[in-house]
N, C-alpha and C positions, 0 to 999 in steps of 0.2 A: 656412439662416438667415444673413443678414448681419450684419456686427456691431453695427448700430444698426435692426435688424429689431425686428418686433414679438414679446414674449417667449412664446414656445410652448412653455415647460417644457425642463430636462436630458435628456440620454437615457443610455440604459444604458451609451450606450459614455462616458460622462462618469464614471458611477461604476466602470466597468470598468478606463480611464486610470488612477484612482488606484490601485484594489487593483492593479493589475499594477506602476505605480511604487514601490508598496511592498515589492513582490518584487523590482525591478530597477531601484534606484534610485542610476542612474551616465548620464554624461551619454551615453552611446553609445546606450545603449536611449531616453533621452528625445529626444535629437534624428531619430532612427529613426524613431518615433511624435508629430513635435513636429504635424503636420498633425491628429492625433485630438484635439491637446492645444488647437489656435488651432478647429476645426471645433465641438467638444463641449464644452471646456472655456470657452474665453476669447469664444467669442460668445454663449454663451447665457448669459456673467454679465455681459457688459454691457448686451446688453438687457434682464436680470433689477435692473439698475442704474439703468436709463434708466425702465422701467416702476415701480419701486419709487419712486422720485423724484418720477414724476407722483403714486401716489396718495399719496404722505408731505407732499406742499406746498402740499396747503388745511388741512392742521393745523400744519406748521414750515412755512413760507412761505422760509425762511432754507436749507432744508435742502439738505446739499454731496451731491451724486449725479453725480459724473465717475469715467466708465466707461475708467476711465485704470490703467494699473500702478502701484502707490504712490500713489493717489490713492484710487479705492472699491475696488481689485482692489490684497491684498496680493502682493507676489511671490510667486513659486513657491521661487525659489534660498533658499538657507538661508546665511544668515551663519556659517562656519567657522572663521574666523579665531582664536576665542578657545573654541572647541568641543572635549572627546573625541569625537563624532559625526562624524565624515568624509562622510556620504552629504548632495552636494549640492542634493536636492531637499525642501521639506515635501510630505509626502504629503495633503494639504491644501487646499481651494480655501476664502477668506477675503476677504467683501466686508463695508464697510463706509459708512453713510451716516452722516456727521455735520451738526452743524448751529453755522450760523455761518462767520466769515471764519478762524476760529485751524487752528493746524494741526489733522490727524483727529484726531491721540490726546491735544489738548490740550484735547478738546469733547467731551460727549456726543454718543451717537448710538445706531443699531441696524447689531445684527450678524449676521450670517448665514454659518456655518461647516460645511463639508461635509468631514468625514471617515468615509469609506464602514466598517462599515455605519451610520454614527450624521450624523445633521442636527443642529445646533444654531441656533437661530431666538434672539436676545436683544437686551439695551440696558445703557447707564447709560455708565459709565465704569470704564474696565479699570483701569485704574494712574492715581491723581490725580499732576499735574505738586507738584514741590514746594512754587511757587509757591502752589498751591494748598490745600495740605492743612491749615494753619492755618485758613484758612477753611471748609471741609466741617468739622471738630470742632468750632467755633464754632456753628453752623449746626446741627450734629447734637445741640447741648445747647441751642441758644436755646427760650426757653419757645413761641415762634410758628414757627417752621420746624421746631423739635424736632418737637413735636407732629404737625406734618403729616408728619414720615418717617416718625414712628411708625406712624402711619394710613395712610399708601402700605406700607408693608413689611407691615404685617398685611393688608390688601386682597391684596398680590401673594400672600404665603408660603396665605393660603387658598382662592386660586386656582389652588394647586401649583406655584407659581415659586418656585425655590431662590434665596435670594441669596447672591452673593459678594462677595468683595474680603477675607475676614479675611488679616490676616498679622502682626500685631504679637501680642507676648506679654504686655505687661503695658499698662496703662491710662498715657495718657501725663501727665508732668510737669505739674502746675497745673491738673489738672480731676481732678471728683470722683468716685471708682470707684462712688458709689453712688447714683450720676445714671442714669434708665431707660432712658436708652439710651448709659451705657458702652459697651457690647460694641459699637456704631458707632465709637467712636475706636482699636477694634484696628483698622480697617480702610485699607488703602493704593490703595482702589479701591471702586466700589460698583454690582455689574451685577446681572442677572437674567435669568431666561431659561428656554426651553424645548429641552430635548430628547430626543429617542426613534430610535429605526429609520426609515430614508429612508421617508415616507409615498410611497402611487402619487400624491398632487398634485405631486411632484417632477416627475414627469415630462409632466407638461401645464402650461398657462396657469393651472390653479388653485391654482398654487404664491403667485401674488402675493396671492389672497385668502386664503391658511392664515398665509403671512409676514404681512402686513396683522394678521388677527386677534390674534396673537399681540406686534405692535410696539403696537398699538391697547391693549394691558393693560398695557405699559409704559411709554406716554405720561405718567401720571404721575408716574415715577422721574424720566422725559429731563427735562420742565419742572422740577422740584425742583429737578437738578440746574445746571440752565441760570439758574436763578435766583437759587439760593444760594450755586452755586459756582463756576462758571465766570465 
């Protein structure tokens, strides 16, 4: 496959690359194997970037899909600098399409996170910028937007999408703990998502319609979020 090939599914040696980087993960053994890594790993997720793009952009017309490192493709290398974890690689493949001009993590978008044996397929926004988070609890309490997260997080939570982002302990300064959706202002982020054991559509072209299906139920978090709070 080439790197801007048409996408034909992961293959075994893609999940194989990672469980073995998790036994041997020093840069002698990665650079050893860096050809299984640019062959299995880094071409089938830019075409998995390039094809996800096309069907994401007759619904986000806006949406960011560059099949770049630091751009839809998180690095591999791991930040050590400020770490007790010394092994330089995440054992990890992490791509991400956002939407709009702002940087990735400053936008909603969808995520798609492969650590073997488990796939993670989801959206929203991981960590709201600070800029922002005044606005998302505004937003989370207004009697007209309130209501509509309510009604997206009950649609997701009973279509078995867990939501995340809680992290704060107590209800914050100047709002009411006894408003229906408090338990939104513990939060420092607001995603969702699916995941279970690597499906066999990993490993073919039917990977974009299972991804698809699954960003297709969280379209209405990304617009909430893209309207309220970004």
């Amino acid at each position: 496959m080439s790197e801007t090939g048409t996408f034909k599914g992961f293959t075994k040696q893609t999940v194989k690359f990672f469980k073995d980087l998790a036994d041997h993960n020093n840069r002698t053994w990665f650079e050893a194997h860096r050809d299984v890594y640019e062959s299995d790993v880094m071409a089938p997720a830019r075409a998995y970037i390039e094809a996800m793009g096309a069907r994401l952009r007759p619904e986000i017309p806006r949406i960011m899909a560059i099949p770049k490192v630091n751009k839809s493709i998180f690095r591999i290398n791991r930040d050590t600098r400020f770490s007790l974890d010394p092994t330089p690689y995440k054992t990890n493949l992490g791509l991400y399409l956002w939407e709009g001009p702002k940087a990735r993590l400053e936008a909603a978008g969808f995520y798609f996170h492969l650590e073997p044996p488990d796939l993670m397929i989801g959206g929203g926004l991981y960590m709201f910028p600070n800029k922002v988070m005044e606005r998302f609890r505004r937003a989370a309490v207004h009697p007209k937007s309130g209501c509509e997260l309510t009604a997206i997080v009950k649609a997701l939570t009973a279509a078995g999408y867990e939501m995340g982002g809680r992290h704060y302990k107590r209800i914050p300064a100047g709002f009411d703990p006894a408003h229906p959706n408090a338990d939104m202002l513990l939060n420092n982020g607001l995603y969702t998502g699916w995941e279970g054991k690597i499906p066999l559509e990993f490993y073919t072209e039917k990977l974009l319609g299972f991804s698809m299906e699954k960003f297709e139920a969280i379209l209405p978090l990304h617009r909430w979020l893209m309207k309220a709070v970004v």
